[in-house]
N, C-alpha and C positions, 0 to 999 in steps of 0.2 A: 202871212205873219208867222215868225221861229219860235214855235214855243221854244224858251232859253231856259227855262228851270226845268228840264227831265230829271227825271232819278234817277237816272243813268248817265247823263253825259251834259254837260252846264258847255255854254259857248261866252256866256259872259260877254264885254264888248266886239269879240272878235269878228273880223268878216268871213260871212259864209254863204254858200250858194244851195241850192237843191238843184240838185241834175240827175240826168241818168247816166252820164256818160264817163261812169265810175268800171275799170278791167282791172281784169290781171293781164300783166306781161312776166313775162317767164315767173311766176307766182309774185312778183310785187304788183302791189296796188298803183294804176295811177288814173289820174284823170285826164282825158281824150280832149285836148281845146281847140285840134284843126283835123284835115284829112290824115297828115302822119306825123303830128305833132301832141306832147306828154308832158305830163306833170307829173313825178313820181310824187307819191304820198308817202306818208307814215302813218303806224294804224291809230294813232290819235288823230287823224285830222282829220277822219268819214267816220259819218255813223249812217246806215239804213234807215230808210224816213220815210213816210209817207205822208200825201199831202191830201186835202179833205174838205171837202165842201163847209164850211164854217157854219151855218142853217143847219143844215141835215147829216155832216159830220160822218157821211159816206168819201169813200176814198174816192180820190181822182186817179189818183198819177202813183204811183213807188218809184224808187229812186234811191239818191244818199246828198246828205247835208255834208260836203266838205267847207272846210276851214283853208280861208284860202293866206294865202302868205306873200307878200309886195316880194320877197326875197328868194321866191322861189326860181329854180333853173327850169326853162323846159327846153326841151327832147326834142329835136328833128330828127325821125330818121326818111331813110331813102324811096323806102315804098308806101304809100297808100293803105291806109289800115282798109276792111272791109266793111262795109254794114255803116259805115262815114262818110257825110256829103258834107261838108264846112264852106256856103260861100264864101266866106271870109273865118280867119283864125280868129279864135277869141285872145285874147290878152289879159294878166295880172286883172286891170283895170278896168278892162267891159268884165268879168267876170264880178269885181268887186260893187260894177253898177248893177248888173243885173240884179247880184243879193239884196242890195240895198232895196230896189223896186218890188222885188219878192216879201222883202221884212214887211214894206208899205201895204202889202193888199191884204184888206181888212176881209176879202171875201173866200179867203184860201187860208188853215193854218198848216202848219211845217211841222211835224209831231214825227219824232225820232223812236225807231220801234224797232232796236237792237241794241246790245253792249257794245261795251269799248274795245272787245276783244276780237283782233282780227279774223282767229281761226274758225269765230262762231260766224261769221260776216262769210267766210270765204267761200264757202258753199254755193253762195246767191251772187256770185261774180262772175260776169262772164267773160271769159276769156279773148283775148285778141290773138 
């Protein structure tokens, strides 16, 4: 479940996912959806998140809550990022399901634990 009122950054009805698999490429943000396939971002569209046992409110997973966008271009390039197994590419659309089924789980909340500002974000990025 998204917590969607932070004091820091409101998602309001938009779709979004929690993942990890939020880089920099040449210092832009994007998000990784196959073996060498990208989503560039903008820095409104991640925030750093973490997710928590909703009982005991111990962390599970870190990660970043993007805002995902039906409109978005992605990126093929020619090689194989490293450290990525993708049996299959995600899409717009399994991305936009997965969020959905993440909103639904009453046994996990999504609690956003950064600004909106990229360059405080950029430190905890890892690079491709």
């Amino acid at each position: 479940m998204f917590n969607r009122n932070c004091r820091d950054y409101k998602f309001g009805d938009a779709d979004v996912v929690f993942t990890a698999n939020v880089r920099l490429y040449k210092n832009k943000p994007v998000l990784v959806i196959g073996n060498n396939s990208v989503i560039f971002l903008s820095a409104g569209d991640f925030v750093k998140a973490h997710s928590m046992d909703s009982k005991s409110h111990e962390t599970i997973e870190e990660g970043f809550i993007v805002r995902l966008n039906r409109n978005s271009k992605i990126y093929t390039f020619r090689n194989s990022f490293e450290d990525f197994c993708f049996e299959k590419d995600d899409t717009i659309e399994s991305l936009i399901d997965l969020g959905r089924k993440q909103d639904e789980d009453k046994d996990c909340i999504i609690q956003p634990c950064g600004h909106l500002n990229f360059f405080c974000l950029e430190g905890s990025i890892d690079r491709l």
